[in-house]
VOLO-313720 format. One line per field, with one value per residue (C-alpha): residue number from 0; y, x, z. Coordinates in pm, 1 decimal, decimal comma. Example, Ala and Ser with C-alpha at 12.3 -4.5 7.8 and 13.67 -1.06 7.14 Angstrom:
2
num 0|1
y -450,0|-106,0
x 1230,0|1367,0
z 780,0|714,0
END
This chain:
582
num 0|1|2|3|4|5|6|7|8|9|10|11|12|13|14|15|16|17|18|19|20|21|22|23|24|25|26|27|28|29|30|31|32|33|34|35|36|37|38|39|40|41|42|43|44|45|46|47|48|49|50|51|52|53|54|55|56|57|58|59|60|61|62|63|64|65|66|67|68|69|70|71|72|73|74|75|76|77|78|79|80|81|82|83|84|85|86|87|88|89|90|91|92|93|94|95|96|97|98|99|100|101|102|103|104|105|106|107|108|109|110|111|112|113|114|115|116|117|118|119|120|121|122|123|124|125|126|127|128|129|130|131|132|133|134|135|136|137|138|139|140|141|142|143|144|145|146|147|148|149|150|151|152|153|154|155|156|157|158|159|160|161|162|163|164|165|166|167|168|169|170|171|172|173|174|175|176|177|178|179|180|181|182|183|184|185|186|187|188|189|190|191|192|193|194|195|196|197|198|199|200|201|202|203|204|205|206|207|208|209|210|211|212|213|214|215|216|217|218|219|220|221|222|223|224|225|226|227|228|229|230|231|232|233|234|235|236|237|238|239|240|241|242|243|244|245|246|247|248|249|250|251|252|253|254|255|256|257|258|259|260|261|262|263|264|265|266|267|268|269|270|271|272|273|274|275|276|277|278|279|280|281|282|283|284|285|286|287|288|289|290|291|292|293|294|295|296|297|298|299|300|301|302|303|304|305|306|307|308|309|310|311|312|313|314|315|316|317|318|319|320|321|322|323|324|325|326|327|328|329|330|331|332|333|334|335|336|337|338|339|340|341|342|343|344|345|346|347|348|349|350|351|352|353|354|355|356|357|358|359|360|361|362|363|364|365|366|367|368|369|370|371|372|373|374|375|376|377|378|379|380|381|382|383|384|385|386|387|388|389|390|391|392|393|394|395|396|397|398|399|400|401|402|403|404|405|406|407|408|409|410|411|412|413|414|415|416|417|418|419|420|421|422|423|424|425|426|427|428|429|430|431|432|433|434|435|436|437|438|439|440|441|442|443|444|445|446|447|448|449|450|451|452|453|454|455|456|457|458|459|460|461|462|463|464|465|466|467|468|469|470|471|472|473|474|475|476|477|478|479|480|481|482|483|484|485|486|487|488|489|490|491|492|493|494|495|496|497|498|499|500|501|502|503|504|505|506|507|508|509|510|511|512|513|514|515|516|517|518|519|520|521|522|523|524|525|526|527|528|529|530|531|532|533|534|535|536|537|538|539|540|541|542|543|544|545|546|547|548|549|550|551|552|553|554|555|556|557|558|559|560|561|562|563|564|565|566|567|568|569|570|571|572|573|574|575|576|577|578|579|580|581
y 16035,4|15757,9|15444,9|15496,8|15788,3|15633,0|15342,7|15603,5|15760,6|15423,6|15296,5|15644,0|15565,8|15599,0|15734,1|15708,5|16071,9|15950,8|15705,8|15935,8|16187,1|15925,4|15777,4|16131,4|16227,5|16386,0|16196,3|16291,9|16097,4|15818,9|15811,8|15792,0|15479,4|15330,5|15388,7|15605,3|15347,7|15044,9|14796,2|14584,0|14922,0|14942,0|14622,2|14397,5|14053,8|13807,8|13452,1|13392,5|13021,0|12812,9|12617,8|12283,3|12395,0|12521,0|12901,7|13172,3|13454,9|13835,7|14098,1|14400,4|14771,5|15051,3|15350,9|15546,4|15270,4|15128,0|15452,0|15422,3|15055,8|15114,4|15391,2|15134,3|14915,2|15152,8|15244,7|14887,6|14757,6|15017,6|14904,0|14511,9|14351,4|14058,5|13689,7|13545,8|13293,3|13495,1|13588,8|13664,4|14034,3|14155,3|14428,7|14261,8|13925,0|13753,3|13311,9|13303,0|13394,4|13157,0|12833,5|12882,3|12811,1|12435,8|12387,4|12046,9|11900,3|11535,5|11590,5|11874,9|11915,8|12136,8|12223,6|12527,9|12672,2|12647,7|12971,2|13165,5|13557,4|13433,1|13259,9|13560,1|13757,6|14062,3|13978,7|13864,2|14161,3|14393,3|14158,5|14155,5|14517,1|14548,2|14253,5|14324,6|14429,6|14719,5|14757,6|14974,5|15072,4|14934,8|15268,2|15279,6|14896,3|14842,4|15142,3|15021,0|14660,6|14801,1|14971,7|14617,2|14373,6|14301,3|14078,3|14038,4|13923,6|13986,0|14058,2|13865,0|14180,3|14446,6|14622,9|14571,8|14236,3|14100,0|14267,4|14210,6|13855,8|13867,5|14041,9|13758,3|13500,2|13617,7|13375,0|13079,5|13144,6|13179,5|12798,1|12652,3|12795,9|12625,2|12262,3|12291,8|12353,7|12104,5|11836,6|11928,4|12125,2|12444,4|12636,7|12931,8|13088,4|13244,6|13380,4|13075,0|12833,8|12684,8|12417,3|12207,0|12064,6|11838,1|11673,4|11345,0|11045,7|11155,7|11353,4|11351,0|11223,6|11447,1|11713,3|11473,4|11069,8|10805,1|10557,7|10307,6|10621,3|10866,3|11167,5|11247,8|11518,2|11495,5|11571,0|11851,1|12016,0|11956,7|12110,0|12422,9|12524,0|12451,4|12665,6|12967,4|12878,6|12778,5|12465,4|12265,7|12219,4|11864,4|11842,2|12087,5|11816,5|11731,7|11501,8|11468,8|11326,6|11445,1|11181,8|11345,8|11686,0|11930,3|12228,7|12569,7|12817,3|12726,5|12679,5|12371,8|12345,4|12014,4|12208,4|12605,3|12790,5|12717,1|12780,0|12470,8|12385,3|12382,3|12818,0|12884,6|12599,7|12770,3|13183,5|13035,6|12903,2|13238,4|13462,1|13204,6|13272,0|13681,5|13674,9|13452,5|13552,2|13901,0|14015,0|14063,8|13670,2|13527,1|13725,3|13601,2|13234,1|13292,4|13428,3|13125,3|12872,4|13026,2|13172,7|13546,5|13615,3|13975,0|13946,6|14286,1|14148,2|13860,1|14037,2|14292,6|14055,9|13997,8|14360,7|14584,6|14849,9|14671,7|14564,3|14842,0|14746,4|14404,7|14422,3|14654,1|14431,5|14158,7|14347,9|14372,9|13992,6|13954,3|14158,1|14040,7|13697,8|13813,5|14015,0|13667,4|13482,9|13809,8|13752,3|13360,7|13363,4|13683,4|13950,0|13805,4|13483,3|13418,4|13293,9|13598,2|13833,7|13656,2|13696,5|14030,4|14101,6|13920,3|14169,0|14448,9|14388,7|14223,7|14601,8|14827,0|14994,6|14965,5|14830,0|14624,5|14728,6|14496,5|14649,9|14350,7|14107,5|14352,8|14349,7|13942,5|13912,4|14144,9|13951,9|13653,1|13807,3|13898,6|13620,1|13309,0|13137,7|12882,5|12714,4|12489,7|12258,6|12161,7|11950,1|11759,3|11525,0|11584,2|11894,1|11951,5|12240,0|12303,9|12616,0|12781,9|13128,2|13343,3|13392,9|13703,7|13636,9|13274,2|13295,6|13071,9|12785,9|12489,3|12101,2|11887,6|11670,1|11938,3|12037,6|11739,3|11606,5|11884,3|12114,9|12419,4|12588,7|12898,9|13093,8|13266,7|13523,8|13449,2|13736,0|13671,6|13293,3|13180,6|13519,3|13587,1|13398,0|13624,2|13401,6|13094,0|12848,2|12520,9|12310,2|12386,8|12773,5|12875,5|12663,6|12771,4|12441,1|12106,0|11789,0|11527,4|11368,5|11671,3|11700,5|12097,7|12309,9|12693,5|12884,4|13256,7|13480,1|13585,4|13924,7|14188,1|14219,1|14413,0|14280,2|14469,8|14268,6|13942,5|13663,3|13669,0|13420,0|13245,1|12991,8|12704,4|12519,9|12710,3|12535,2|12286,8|12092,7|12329,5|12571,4|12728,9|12733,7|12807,4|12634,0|12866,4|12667,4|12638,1|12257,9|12232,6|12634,7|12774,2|13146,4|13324,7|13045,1|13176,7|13065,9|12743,9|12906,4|12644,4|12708,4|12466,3|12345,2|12122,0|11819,8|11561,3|11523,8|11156,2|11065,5|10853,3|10757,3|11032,5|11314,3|11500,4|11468,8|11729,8|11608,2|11905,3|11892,1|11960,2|11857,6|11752,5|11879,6|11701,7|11940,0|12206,6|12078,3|12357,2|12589,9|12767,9|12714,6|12977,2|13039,6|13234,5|13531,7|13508,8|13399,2|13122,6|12793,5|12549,6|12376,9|12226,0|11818,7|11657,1|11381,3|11138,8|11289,3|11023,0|11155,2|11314,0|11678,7|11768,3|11468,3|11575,1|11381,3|11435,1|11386,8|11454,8|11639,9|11469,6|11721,2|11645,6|11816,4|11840,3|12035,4|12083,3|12162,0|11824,6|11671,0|11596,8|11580,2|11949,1|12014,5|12225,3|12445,5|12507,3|12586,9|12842,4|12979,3|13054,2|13042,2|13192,3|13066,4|12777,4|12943,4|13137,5|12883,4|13055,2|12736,0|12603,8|12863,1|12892,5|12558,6|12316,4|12131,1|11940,5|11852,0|11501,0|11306,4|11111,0
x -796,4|-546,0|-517,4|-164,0|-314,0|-588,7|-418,7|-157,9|-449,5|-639,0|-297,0|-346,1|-684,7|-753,0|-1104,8|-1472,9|-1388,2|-1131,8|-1360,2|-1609,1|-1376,5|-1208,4|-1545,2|-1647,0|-1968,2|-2022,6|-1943,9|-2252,2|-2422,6|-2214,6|-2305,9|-2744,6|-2631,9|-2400,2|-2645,3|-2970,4|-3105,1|-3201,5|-3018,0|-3369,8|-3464,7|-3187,0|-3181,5|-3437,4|-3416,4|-3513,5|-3441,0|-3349,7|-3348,8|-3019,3|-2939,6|-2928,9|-3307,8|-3173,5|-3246,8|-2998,2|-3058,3|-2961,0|-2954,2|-2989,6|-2905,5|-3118,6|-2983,6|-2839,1|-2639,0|-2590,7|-2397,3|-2162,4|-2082,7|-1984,7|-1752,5|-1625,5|-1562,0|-1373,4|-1129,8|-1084,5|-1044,3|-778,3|-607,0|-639,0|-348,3|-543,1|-325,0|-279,0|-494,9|-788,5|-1077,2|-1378,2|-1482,9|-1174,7|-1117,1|-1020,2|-1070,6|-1318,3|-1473,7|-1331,1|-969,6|-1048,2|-1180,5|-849,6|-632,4|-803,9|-812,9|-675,9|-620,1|-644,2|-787,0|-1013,7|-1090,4|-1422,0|-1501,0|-1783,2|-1747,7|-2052,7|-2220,3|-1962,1|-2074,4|-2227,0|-1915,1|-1739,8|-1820,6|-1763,8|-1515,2|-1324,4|-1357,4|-1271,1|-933,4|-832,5|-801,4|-633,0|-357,8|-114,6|-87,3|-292,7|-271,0|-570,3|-689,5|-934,0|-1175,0|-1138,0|-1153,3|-1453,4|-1625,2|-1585,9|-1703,5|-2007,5|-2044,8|-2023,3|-2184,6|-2563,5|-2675,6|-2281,7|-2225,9|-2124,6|-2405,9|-2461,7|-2607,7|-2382,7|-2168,3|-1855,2|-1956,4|-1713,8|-1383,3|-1385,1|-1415,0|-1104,8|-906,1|-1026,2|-929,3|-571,8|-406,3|-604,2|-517,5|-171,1|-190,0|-364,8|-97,2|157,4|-9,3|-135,6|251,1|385,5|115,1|171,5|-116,2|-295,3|-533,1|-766,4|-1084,3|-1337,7|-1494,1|-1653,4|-1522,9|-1229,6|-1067,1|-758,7|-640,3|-340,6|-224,6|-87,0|-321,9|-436,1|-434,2|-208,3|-428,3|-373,8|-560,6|-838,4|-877,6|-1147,3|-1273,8|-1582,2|-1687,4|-1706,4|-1458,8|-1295,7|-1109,1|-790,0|-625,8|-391,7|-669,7|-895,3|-690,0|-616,9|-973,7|-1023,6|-733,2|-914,4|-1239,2|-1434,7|-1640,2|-1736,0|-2079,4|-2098,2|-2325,7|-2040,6|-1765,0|-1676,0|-1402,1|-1389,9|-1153,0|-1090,3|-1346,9|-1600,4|-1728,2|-1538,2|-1642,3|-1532,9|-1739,6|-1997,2|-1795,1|-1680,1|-1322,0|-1217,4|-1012,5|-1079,5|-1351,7|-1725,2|-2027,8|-2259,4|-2472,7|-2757,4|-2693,3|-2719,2|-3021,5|-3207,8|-3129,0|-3227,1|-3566,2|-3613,6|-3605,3|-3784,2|-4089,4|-4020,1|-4085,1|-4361,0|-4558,5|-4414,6|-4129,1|-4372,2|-4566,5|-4194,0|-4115,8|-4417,1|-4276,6|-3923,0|-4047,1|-4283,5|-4025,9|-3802,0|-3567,1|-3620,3|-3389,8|-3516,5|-3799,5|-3965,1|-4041,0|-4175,1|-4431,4|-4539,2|-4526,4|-4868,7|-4996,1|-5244,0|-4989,7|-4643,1|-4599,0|-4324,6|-4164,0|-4146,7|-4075,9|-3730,3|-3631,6|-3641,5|-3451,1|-3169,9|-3164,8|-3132,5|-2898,6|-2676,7|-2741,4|-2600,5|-2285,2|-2214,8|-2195,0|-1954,3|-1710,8|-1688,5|-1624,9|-1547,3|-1665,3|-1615,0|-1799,5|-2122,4|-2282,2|-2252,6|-2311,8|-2644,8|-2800,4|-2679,5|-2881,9|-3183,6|-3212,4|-3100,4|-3379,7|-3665,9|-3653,1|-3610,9|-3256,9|-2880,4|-2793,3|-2497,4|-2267,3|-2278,4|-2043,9|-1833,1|-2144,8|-2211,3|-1842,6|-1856,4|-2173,1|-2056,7|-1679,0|-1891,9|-2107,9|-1796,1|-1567,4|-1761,7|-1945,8|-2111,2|-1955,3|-2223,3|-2193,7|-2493,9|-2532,2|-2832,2|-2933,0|-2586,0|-2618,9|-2307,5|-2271,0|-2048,4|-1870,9|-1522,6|-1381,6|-1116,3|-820,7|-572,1|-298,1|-336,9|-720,5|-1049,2|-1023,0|-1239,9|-1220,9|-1063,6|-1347,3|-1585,5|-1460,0|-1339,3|-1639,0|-1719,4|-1463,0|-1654,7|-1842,1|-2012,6|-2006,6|-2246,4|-2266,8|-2511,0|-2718,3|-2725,4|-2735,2|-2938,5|-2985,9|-2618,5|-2298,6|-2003,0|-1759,1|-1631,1|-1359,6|-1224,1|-891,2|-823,4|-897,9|-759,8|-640,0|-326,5|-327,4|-473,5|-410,3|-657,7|-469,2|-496,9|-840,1|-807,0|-848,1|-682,9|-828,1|-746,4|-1087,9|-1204,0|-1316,6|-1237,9|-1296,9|-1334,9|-990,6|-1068,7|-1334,4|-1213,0|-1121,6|-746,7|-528,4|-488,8|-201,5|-343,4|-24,2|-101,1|-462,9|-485,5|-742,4|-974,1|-994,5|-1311,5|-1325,8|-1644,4|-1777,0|-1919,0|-2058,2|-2343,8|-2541,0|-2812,9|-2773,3|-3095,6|-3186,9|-3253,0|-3078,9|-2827,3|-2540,6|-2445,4|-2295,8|-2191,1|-1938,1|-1803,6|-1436,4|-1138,6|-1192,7|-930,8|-585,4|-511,1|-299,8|-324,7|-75,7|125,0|-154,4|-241,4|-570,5|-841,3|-1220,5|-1435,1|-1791,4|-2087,7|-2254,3|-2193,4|-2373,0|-2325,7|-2339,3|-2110,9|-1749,2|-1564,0|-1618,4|-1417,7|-1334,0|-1244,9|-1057,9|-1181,0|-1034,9|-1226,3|-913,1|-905,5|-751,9|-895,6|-1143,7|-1502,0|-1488,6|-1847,2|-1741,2|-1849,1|-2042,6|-2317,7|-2424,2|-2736,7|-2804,0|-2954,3|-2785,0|-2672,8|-2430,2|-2472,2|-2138,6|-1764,4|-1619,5|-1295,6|-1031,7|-729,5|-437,8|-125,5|135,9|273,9|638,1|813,1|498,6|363,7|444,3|309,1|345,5|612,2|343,0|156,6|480,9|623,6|242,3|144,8|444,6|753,8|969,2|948,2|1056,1|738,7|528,5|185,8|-38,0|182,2|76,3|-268,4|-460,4|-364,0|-709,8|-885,9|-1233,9|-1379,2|-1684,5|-1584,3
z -1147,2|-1240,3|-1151,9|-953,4|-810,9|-640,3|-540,7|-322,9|-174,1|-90,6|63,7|306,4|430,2|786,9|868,8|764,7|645,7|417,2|292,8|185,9|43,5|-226,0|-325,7|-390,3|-127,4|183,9|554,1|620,8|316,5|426,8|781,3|699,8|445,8|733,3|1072,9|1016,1|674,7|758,7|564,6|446,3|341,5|54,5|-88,6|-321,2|-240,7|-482,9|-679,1|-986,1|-1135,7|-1246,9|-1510,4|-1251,7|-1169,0|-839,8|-767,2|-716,9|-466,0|-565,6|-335,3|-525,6|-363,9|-475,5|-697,1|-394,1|-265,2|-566,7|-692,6|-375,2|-446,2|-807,1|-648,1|-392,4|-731,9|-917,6|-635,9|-516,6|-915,1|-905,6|-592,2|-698,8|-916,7|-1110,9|-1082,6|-1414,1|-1352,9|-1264,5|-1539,7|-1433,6|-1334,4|-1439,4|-1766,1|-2117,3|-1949,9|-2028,8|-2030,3|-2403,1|-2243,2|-1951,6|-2208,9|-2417,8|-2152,3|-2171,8|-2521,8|-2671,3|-2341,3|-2251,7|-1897,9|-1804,3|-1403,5|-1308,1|-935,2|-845,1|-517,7|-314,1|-214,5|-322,2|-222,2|106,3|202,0|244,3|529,9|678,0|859,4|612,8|420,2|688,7|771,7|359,9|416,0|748,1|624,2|415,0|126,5|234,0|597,5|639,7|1014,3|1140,5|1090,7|745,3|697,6|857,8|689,4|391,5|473,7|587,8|281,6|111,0|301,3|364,1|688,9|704,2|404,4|51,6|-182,3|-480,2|-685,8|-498,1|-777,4|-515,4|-493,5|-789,2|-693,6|-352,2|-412,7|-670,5|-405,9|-128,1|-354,6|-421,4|-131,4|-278,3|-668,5|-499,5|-360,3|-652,5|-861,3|-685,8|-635,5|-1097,8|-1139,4|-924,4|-1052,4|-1374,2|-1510,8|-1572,3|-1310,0|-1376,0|-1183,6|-1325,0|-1056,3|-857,2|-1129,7|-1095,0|-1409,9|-1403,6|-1733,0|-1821,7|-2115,1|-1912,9|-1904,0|-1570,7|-1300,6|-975,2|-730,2|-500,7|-723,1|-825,2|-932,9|-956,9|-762,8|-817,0|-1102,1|-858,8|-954,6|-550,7|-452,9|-368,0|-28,7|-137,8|-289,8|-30,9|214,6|-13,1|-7,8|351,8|435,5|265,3|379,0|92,7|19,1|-272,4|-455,1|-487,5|-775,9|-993,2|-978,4|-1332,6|-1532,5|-1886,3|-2119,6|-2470,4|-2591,9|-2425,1|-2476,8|-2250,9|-2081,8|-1947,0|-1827,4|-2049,3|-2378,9|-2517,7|-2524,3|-2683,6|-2956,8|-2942,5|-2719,2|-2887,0|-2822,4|-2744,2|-3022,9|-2783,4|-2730,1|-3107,6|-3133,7|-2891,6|-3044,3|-3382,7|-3257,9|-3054,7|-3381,5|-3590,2|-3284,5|-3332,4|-3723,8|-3735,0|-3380,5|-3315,0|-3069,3|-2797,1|-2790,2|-2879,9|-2544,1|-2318,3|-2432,7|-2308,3|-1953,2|-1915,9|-1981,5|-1664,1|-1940,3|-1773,6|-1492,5|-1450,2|-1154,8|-1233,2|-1632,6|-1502,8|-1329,6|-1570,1|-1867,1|-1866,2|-1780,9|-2031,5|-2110,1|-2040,6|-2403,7|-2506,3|-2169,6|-2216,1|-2618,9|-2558,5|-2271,1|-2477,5|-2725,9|-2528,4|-2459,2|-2824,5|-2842,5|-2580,9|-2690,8|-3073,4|-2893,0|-2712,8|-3026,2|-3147,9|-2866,9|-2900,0|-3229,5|-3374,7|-3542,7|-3934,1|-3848,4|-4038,2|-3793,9|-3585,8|-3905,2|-3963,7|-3640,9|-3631,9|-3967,9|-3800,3|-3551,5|-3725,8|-3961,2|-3688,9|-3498,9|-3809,3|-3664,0|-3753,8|-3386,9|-3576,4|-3821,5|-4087,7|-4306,3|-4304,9|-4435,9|-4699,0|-4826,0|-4766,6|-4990,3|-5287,8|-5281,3|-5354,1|-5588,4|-5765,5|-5808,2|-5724,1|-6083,4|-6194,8|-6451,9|-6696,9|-6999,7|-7192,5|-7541,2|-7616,4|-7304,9|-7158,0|-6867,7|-6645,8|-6400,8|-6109,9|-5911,8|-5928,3|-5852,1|-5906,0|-5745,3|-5801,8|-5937,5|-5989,6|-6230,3|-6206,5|-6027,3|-6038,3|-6014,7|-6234,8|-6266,6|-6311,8|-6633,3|-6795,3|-6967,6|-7192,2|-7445,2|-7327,5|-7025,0|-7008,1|-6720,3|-6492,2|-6229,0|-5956,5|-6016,3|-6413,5|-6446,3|-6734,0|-6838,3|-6982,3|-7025,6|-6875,2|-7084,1|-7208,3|-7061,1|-7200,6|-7212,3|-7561,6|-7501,0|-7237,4|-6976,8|-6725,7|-6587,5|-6487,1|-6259,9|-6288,9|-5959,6|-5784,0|-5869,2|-5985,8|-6326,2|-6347,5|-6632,1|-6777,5|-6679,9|-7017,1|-6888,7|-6616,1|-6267,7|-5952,3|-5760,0|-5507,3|-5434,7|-5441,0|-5171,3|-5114,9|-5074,8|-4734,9|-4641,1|-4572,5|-4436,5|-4103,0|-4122,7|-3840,4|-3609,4|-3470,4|-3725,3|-3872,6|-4250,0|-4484,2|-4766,6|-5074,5|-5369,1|-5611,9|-5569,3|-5894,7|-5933,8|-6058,3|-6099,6|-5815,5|-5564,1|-5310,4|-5239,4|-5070,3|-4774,9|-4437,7|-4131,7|-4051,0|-3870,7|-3893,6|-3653,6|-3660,1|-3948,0|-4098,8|-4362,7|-4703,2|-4934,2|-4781,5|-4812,0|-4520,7|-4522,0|-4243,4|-4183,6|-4067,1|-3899,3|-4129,0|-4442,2|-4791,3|-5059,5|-5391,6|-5690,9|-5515,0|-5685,7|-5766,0|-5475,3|-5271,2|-4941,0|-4672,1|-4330,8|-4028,2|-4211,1|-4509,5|-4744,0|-4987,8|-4836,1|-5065,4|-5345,5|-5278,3|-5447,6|-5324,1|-5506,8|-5816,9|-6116,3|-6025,0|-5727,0|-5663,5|-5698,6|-5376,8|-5094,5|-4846,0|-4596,5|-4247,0|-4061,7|-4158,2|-4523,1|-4590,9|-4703,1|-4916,4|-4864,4|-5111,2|-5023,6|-5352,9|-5330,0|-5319,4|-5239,3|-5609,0|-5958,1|-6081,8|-6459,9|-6560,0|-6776,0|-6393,0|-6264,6|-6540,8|-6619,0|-6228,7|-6001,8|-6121,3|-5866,5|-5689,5|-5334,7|-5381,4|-5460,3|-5368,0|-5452,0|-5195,2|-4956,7|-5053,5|-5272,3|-5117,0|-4985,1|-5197,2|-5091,2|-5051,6|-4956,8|-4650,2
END
């Protein structure tokens, strides 16, 4: 049945009859879960613990009921019209959705609603759906409120839960609406969490302001949500300036929706316990540091006999934990791919596809090299790769000191020389200022497997980019492979320059440097020849970036050897970071 469909014969309701009929059962079924069960009978009552070291308490119904309420969900999800500003419980909404509405804001504004599900009782449920919009009588209204609420109130557990709390809340997203626009910022709920953000200097204080360090609510606010009847946890007031790290719905948000560090910490740290101790001993140490919010794990985990319980429950919180780090940040990041691979491999199965890390580790495979120089005492060695259309690309600096440099696949180094490159060979082009070196490939390869060219002039703040190069390359070495992202844009002698979060590994010159889509924005400089091999810089990567049309003097053989017309220009579009030690 449609959604338009149901929502006509919702809109019709009048008696317990009809009520039954359009969630699909008997009036008779619905009469024994309405008056002959006893409602302690149906529902599992139990606590959960919170992140604040509180406890949470769910009211779970059991399968019968249960199977009604999702029915009850269905129809009312149907019925409901989700406000803009709403994300949580709702279809193709989601936190990430929610966090990017807050993103690169001066001001972010956090409130929780206190006791949220219990706040609503049944008699506001029963008058949402005698009131208009849907005008039900009172028969059919309260039938279905019984059907929802426990001890008269809403469930926290309850499959209608979620919804009906949307469809309560649509008179106060209404007013918050209407006091964020007139103040001057931006409001969204997800679920009990409700964020303001602004880019002014501070808020109205009617929303929210400051006195003696203690962040107040204001009085228009205060008066919106006592008008609807809902209170404010105390202890969930937050205010945070772009200086400090802000949050929504658990992701930072200070320049696009993240994960905390703390979240992938804590996965890598789980799956380091699985492959050394086993799946089942990494499990018994999650329960018994209050990390298990399932109450009928935590009582079996000890058991004789529970152990392929226990191990595929604990699957499934690996797995959700990997799918997390999926949504946040996509399904081509590498830091989702090699989790994914983790577990994939830690329980034997294909549970992700991982078609896209296989194609990401055979494109680097195929055009990423190391690029060496070696007479007498005098060794040299750095990274490049090749770009279609353009050739190998490499620092300046990591050529310059010898007339020619062998170079190497990954998976042959030392063993075979794939070619020769030098200035006096066959060079495209070279800018010592610029700090890059273009040379003709001396032998053929797989384009189709090679990382295309990205414009980086749409690179900004907040971006995620990857860093592939070879430090001190030695046979059978991987990669150099880090995510990182663009954190702040200055400028020097007229350069745009980006610093991103993450390390510095000296020995890597040459290497390429990639965007969230896995396309070439730029070149890998770790800086001076002097530098040792293997040190690594905690803290920022400086990049360098030349626009080159206008920007700088490029020689004319660059120009008429790789771009053939100026308006094209695709170093323009593509090479234009250079990569520094900060």
């Amino acid at each position: 049945m449609d959604r338009e469909k149901i929502k006509e014969l919702f809109l019709k309701l009048e008696t317990r009859e009809d009520v039954a009929a359009i969630l699909g059962i008997s009036e008779r079924s619905l009469r024994y879960f309405l008056y002959k069960k006893r409602p302690e009978n149906m529902y599992h009552t139990f606590k959960i613990p919170k992140k604040d070291g509180t406890t949470r308490e769910i009211s779970a119904p059991d399968k019968a009921l249960k199977e009604i309420q999702r029915k009850l969900a269905n129809v009312l999800s149907a019925v409901y019209e989700p406000k803009v500003c709403a994300y949580g419980f709702i279809d193709e909404k989601n936190n990430v959705g929610n966090a990017e509405q807050h993103t690169k804001k001066r001001l972010v504004f956090n409130i929780d609603l206190k006791d949220f599900f219990s706040q609503i009782h049944f008699g506001r449920v029963r008058g949402l759906l005698m009131n208009a919009p849907y005008s039900l009588p009172d028969e059919a209204a309260t039938t279905i409120a019984q059907i929802a609420c426990f001890n008269g109130r809403l469930p926290q557990g309850a499959p209608s839960s979620p919804v009906i709390t949307n469809m309560i809340c649509i008179p106060l997203d209404n007013a918050l609406m209407r006091l964020a626009k007139s103040t001057g910022c931006v409001y969204t709920r997800y679920a009990d969490d409700i964020t303001f953000s602004t880019y002014k200097h501070a808020f109205d204080q009617s929303l929210v302001y400051v006195d003696n360090e203690e962040v107040v609510i204001g009085d228009k606010l205060a008066a919106v949500l006592e008008k609807h009847s809902f209170a404010v946890n105390p202890q969930k007031i937050t205010l945070r300036s772009r200086v400090c790290r802000q949050e929504v719905t658990g992701l930072t948000v200070n320049e696009f929706p993240n994960l905390r560090r703390s979240y992938i910490k804590q996965l890598r740290a789980i799956m380091h316990s699985c492959e050394k101790f086993g799946v089942l001993a990494a499990a018994k140490v999650y329960v018994k540091k209050g990390l298990c919010k399932n109450p009928n794990i935590c009582g079996i985990v000890d058991d004789p006999g529970s152990e392929d319980t226990v191990i595929e429950w604990f699957k499934m919180v690996l797995v959700g934990k990997v799918h997390y780090i999926k949504q946040v940040k996509g399904s081509r990041s590498l830091t989702y791919l090699a989790f994914a691979q983790k577990v994939n491999v830690l329980f034997g199965k294909d549970i992700f596809d991982l078609t896209e890390l296989h194609r990401f580790e055979s494109t680097i495979k195929n055009s990423t090299f190391v690029l060496q120089y070696s007479e007498g005492e005098n060794f040299v060695q750095g990274s490049s790769f090749y770009l279609p259309g353009i050739g190998l690309v490499t620092n300046y600096h990591v050529t310059e000191c010898g007339e020619f440099f062998s170079i190497f696949n990954v998976d042959t180094y030392d063993e075979k020389s794939l070619g020769i490159v030098g200035k006096t060979l066959n060079e495209i082009s070279s800018d010592n200022a610029i700090d890059y070196a273009v040379y003709k490939l001396p032998f053929t390869i797989n384009e189709e497997l090679t990382f295309k060219c990205g414009d980086s002039r749409k690179s900004k703040v907040g971006d995620q980019v990857t860093i592939i190069g070879y430090p001190n390359h030695q046979k059978g070495n991987s990669p150099y492979i880090h995510p990182c992202s663009i954190t702040s844009e200055k400028y020097f002698q007229g350069a745009p320059f980006f610093t991103v979060s993450g390390r510095v590994v000296h020995g890597a010159s040459g290497g390429i440097v990639l965007n969230s889509d896995h396309e070439a924005i730029g070149i890998y400089r770790t800086g001076s020849a002097d530098s040792h091999a293997y040190q690594v810089c905690c803290g920022d990567v400086l990049f360098l970036h030349f626009v080159f049309d206008g920007c700088c003097d490029i020689r004319q053989n660059f120009l008429s050897t790789v771009i053939l017309d100026r308006r094209d220009l695709p170093l323009v579009q593509h090479l234009s970071f250079v990569i520094e030690q900060s």
